[in-house]
C-alpha positions as CSV (number, residue, x, y, z in Angstrom):
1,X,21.5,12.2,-5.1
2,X,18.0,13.3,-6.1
3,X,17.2,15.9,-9.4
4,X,16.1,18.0,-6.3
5,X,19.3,17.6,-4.3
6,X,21.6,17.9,-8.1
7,X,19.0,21.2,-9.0
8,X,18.2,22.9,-5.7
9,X,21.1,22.2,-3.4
10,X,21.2,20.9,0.2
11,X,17.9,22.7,1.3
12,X,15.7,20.4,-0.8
13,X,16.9,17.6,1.0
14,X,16.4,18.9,4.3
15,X,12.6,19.7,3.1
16,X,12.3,15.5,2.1
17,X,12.4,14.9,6.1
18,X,9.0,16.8,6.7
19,X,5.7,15.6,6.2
20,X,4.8,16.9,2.6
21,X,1.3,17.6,1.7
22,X,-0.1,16.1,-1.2
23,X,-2.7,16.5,-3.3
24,X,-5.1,15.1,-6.4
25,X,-6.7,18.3,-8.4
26,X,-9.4,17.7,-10.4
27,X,-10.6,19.7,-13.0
28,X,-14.6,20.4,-12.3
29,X,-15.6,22.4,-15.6
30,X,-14.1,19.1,-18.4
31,X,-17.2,18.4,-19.5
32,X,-17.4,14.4,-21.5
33,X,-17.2,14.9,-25.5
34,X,-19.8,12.3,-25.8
35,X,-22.5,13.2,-23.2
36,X,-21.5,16.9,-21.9
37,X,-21.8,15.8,-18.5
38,X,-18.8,17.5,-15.9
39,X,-17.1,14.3,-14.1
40,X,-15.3,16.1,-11.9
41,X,-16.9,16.6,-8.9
42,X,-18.1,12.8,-8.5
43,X,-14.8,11.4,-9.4
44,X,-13.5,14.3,-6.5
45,X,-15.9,12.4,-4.1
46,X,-15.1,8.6,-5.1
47,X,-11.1,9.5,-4.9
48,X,-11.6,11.4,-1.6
49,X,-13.3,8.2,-0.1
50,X,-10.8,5.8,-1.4
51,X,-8.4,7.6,0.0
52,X,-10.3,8.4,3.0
53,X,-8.7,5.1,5.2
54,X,-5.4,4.7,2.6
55,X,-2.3,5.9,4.7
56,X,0.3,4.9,1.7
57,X,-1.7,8.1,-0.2
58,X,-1.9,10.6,2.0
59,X,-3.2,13.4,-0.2
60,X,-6.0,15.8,-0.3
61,X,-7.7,15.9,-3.0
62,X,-9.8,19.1,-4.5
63,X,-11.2,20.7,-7.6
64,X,-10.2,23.6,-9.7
65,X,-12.2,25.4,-12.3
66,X,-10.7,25.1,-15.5
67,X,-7.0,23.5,-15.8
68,X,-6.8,24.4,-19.1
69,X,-7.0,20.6,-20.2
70,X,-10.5,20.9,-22.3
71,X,-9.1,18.7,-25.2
72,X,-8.3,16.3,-23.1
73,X,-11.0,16.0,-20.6
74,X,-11.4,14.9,-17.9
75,X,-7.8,16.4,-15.9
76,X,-6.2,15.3,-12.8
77,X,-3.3,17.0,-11.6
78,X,-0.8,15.6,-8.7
79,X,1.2,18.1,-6.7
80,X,3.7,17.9,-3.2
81,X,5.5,20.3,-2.0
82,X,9.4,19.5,-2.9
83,X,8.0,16.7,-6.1
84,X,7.4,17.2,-9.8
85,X,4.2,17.8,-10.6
86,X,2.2,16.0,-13.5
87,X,-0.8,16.8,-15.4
88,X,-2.9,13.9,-17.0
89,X,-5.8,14.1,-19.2
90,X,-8.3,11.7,-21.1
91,X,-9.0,10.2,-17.5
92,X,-12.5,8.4,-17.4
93,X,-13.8,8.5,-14.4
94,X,-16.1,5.8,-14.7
95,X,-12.7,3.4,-15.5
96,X,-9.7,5.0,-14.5
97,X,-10.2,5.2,-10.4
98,X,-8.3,2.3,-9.7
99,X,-5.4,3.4,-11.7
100,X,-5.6,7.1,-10.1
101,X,-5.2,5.4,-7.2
102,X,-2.4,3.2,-8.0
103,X,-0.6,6.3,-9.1
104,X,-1.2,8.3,-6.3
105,X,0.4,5.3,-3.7
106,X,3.5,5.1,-6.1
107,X,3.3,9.5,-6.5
108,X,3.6,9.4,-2.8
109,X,6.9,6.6,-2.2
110,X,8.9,8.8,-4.9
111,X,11.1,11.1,-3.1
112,X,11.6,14.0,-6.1
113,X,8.3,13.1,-7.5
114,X,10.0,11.7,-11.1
115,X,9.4,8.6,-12.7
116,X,9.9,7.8,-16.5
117,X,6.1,7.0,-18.1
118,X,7.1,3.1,-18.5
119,X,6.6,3.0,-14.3
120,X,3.7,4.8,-14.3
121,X,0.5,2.7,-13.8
122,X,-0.9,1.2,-17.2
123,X,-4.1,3.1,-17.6
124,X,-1.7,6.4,-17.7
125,X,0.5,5.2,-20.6
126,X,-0.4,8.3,-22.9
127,X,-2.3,10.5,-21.0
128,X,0.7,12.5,-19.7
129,X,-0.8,16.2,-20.5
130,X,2.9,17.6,-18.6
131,X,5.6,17.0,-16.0
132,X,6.2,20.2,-13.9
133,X,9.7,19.8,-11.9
134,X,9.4,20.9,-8.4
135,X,10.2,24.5,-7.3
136,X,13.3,24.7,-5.4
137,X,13.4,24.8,-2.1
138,X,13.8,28.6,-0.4
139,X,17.2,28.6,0.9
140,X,17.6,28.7,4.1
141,X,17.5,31.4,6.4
142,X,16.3,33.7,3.1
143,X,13.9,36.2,4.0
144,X,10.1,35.8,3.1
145,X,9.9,38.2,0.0
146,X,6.0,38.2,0.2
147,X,6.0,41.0,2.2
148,X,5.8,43.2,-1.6
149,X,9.9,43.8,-0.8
């Protein structure tokens, strides 16, 4: 049994047989301590062409103004619909591609989205900003309560 499955009940393991999307935010207003430049849009462009041909990732991967992670610059958030959610700061783009990368293949093979920070990829160890767990899944056959009801 998943945390999803012992959290959420039956109807998050019904949603773990659909294609989830996935995605890599960056944030595109860190700005490097050191030189004041703002990372995030190259290091948007060098994931989105590594990933580009990868099938194991299958994520999009898009920028967000501000993710509130300015003392820890640069921030890269992973997100799937049904998975925990983490938050990772004090990335350097310039050295921590590779290991982005490595994290988003393993992100994608986890089932709930949890793993303890001893399986995450080396060049993470301490950068962990937060670990979001997944909203559950709508039950099913509830009524969308968008509709301002």
């Amino acid at each position: 049994m998943t945390r999803n499955e012992s959290l959420f009940g039956p109807s998050a393991a019904l949603t773990r047989s659909l294609p989830r999307r996935h995605r890599i935010t960056v944030c595109t207003t860190c700005r490097d301590p050191q030189t004041r430049e703002q990372p995030g849009l190259h290091l948007i462009e060098t994931l989105s062409a590594a990933l580009a041909g990868d099938s194991a990732a299958p994520f999009e991967v898009a920028g967000a103004a501000c993710m509130a992670g300015c003392s820890h610059p640069c921030t890269v958030a992973y997100q799937a619909e049904g998975k925990a959610s983490y938050l990772f700061g004090d990335i350097e783009p310039a050295r921590d591609v590779a290991t982005l990368l490595a994290f988003a293949r393993q992100y994608a093979e986890l089932d709930d989205g949890w793993c303890s920070s001893l399986q995450r990829p080396e060049g993470l160890k301490g950068k962990t900003l937060a670990r979001m767990p997944a909203l559950p899944a709508p039950a099913l056959g509830a009524a969308d309560r968008r509709d301002g009801a």
